[in-house]
N, C-alpha and C positions, 0 to 999 in steps of 0.2 A: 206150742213150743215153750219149755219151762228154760227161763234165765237164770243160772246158778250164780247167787247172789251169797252163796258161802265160799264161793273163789274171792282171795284177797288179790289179786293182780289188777294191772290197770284195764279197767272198764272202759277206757277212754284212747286206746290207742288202737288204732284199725289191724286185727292181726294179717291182713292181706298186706298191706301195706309197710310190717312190721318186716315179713318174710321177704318180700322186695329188696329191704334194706338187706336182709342176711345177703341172699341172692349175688345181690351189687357187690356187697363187702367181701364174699368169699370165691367168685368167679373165677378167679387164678389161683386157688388154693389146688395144691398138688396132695392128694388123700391119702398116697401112699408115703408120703411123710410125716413129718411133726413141723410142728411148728414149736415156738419160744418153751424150753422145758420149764421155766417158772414166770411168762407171765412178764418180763418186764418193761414190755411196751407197752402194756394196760396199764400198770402201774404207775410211770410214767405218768400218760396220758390223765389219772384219776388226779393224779398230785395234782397236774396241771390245774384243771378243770372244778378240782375245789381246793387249793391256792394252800395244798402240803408239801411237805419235804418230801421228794422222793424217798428219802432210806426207809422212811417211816410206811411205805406202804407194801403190801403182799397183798397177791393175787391168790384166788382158790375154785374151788369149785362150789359156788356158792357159800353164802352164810355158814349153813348146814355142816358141810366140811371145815370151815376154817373154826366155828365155835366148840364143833369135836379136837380138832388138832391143836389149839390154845390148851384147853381144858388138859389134854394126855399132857401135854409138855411142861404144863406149869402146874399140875396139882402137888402138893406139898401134904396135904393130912384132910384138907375138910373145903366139900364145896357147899357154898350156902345159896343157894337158889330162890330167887325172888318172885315169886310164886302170886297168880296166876302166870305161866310163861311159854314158852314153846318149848313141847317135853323132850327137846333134847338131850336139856344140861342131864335131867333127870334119868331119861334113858342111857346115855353113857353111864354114867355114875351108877345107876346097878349093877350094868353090864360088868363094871370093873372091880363094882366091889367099894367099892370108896365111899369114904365118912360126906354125904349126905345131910342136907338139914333144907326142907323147905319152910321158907318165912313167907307167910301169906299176907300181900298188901294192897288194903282195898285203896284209899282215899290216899294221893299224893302228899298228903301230911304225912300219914304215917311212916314212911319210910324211912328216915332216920332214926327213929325212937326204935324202927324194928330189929335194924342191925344193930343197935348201939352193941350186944351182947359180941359181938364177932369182927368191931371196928379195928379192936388192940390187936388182932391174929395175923402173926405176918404168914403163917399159912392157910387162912383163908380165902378159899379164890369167889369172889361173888358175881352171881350172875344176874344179869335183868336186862328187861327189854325196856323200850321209849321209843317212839312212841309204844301205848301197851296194848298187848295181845288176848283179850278181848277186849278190855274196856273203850282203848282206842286214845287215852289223855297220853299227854308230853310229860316225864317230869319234867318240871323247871330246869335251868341249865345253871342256874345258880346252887339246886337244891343237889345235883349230880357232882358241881365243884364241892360245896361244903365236905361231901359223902369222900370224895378223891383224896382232900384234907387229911380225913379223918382217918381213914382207910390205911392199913399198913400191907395186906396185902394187894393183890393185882384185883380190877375190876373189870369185868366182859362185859359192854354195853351193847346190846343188840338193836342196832337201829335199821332195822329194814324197811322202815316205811318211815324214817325220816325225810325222804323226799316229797311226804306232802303236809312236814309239819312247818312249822315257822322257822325253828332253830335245829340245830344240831353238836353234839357236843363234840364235833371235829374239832370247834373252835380251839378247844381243853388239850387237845393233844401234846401240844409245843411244852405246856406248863404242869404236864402228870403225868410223868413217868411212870405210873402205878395202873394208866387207862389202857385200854385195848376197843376199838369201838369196830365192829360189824356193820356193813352195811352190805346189798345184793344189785344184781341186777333184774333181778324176777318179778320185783314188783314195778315199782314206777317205769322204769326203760323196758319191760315188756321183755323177756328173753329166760324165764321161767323155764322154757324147757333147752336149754342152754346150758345150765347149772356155770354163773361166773360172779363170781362173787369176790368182797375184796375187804381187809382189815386194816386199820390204822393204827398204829404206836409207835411211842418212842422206843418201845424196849426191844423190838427188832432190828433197831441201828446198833445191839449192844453184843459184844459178840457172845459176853457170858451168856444169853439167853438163845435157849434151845429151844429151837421152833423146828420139828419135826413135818412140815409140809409137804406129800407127797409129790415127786416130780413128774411131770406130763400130765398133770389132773386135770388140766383145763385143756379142751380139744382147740383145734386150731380153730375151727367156727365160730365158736364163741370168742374167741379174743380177737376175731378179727372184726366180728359184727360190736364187740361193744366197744372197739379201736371205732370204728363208724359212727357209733350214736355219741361216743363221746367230743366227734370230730362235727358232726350233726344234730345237736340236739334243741336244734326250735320244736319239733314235733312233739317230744316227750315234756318239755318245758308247756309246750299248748296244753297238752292233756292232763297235766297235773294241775294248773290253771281252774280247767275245767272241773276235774274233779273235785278242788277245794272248794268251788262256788255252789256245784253240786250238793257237794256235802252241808253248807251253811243253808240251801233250799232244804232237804230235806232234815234236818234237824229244826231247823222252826218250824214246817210241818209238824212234826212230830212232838214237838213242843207245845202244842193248841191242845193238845191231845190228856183229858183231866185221869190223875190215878198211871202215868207211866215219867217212871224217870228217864229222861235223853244222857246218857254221859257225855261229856264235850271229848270231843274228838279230834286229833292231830293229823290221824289218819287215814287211809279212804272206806274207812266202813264206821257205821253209829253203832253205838252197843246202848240197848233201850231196856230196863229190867220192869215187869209187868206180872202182877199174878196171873197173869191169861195169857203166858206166855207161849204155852203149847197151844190153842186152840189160835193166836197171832202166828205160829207158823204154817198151822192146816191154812187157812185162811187166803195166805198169799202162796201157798203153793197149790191152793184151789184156782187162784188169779194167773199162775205162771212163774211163782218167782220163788226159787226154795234158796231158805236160810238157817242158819244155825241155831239150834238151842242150845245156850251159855253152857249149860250142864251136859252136856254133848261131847265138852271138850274136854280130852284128857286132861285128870288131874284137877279138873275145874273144883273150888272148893262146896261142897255138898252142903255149907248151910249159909250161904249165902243167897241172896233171890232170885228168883226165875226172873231168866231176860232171855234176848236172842242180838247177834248179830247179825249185821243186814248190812254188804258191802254198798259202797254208794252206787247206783244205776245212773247212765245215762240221763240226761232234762225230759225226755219224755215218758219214761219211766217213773218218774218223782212222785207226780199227783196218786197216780194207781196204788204205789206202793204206802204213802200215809192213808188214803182211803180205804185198805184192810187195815191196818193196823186201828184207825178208827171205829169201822164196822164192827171189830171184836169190842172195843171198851163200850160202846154204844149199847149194843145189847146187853153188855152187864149191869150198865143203868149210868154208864161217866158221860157226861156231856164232851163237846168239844167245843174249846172257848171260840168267841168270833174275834176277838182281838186280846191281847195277853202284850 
């Protein structure tokens, strides 16, 4: 049996167990109706449960839709897309036709030196993720305020797997009218095939802004099971726990390991860059366990270095998975350190 360790969703939450809770939460749902046309009993509930204003939050059908339906409603002339990312921004913006620019950002320094060219444009709409999609680092949440500062137009922060970084820039919402922050239910709460997902900002309390949201996008299943886990969530709170302690095992593993760089990570996968980085994924998918090659992924930038992602496994998984990654630099001739 191969573990597909190129799925970003939580590792750590029993899908039996997951489905139960649907089960439970939607038992007296009537099919042949609807349920809430926008959503705002989740809504609600989100506010509640991470200590926002209600007006400030909208419901969707996941990330995915709601980062499309931002983008239509507020583009002005130029999206500028913070690249490595999730090739949404970038797929709409062809589809439409629209001024386009990706800025490629390896090292979380360089991110404001990259924008600086497109800070003054109050119709530039900028996109980026954080935690980031491969690398796996947080910007800083101070380095996201400075950016909010500086920023004239609006800013799409994609934080989908903020729920297994340290911080979140919900915090920023109250005080940057300019932020729009994404976050899902897919990953950490486990509801992936679900599609419910939910946006924060001030500039949805405002009437002048046109937010084009389709209505009835979100099934009634979904809003009633994430109404559940939001009303329930020690299980998901367990397994991201897990996950993180997870992730700090396998990245010192993988860290003993001489000639591969670990990038620090926020979120539930390491992203390890390696010149053996094809012959690091035969290797564990000889073992049972397929991962991603960095360059794999759309858009990835082509002269940057061979790596691979590798979402965080279960605690008995851990050893298996640094011991191919060793076996490959081993035979190239890299030692692995016995203490570091």
């Amino acid at each position: 049996m191969t573990l597909n360790l190129t799925w970003t969703g939580n590792q750590f939450l029993d899908p039996r167990e997951q489905t139960a809770e649907m089960i439970s939460a939607t038992e007296s749902i009537d099919i042949t109706n609807k349920d809430e046309v926008w959503g705002e009993s989740v809504a609600a509930a989100v506010a509640a449960h991470f200590d926002l204003p209600e007006k400030f939050v909208r419901v969707g059908a996941g990330a995915t839709q709601l980062i499309d339906t931002v983008l239509r409603s507020a583009y002005q002339g130029l999206v500028v897309d913070v690249t490595p990312n999730f090739h949404l921004t970038a797929t709409v913006s062809r589809q439409q036709g629209w001024n386009y620019r990706s800025v490629p950002v390896r090292e979380p320094s360089e991110l404001l030196p990259a924008l600086e060219p497109f800070l003054d444009r109050p119709d530039a709409v900028i996109v980026l993720c954080s935690p980031r999609n491969p690398l796996g680092y947080q910007f800083d949440i101070s380095d996201i305020g400075a950016l909010l500062e500086r920023a004239r137009g609006l800013v799409i922060l994609d934080e989908v797997y903020a729920d297994f970084a340290p911080d979140s820039a919900l915090r920023l919402v109250e005080s940057h009218p300019n932020l729009v922050v994404m976050r899902t239910f897919s990953k950490a709460w486990g509801l992936a095939n679900l599609r419910i997902g939910f946006a924060v900002s001030q500039a949805f309390a405002r009437e002048d802004f046109r937010f084009w949201l389709m209505p009835n996008s979100v099934s009634g299943v979904a809003q009633r099971t994430a109404l559940r886990l939001l009303a329930r969530p020690e299980a998901v709170r367990e397994s991201v726990s897990r996950a993180r302690e997870c992730r700090g095992l396998l990245a010192a593993g993988l860290e003993r390991i001489d000639g591969l760089r670990v990038w620090p990570s926020d979120a539930n996968y390491l992203c390890l860059e390696s010149p053996y980085a094809v012959a690091i994924v035969d290797e564990l998918l000889a073992a049972g366990y397929r991962t991603r090659l960095l360059h794999d992924l759309k858009d990835y930038p082509a002269q940057w270095p061979l790596g691979v992602r590798i979402s965080v496994p279960r605690e008995d998984e851990l050893a298996a998975v640094v011991e191919c990654v060793a076996r490959v630099h081993a035979a190239a001739g890299h030692r692995v350190a016995a203490d570091r």
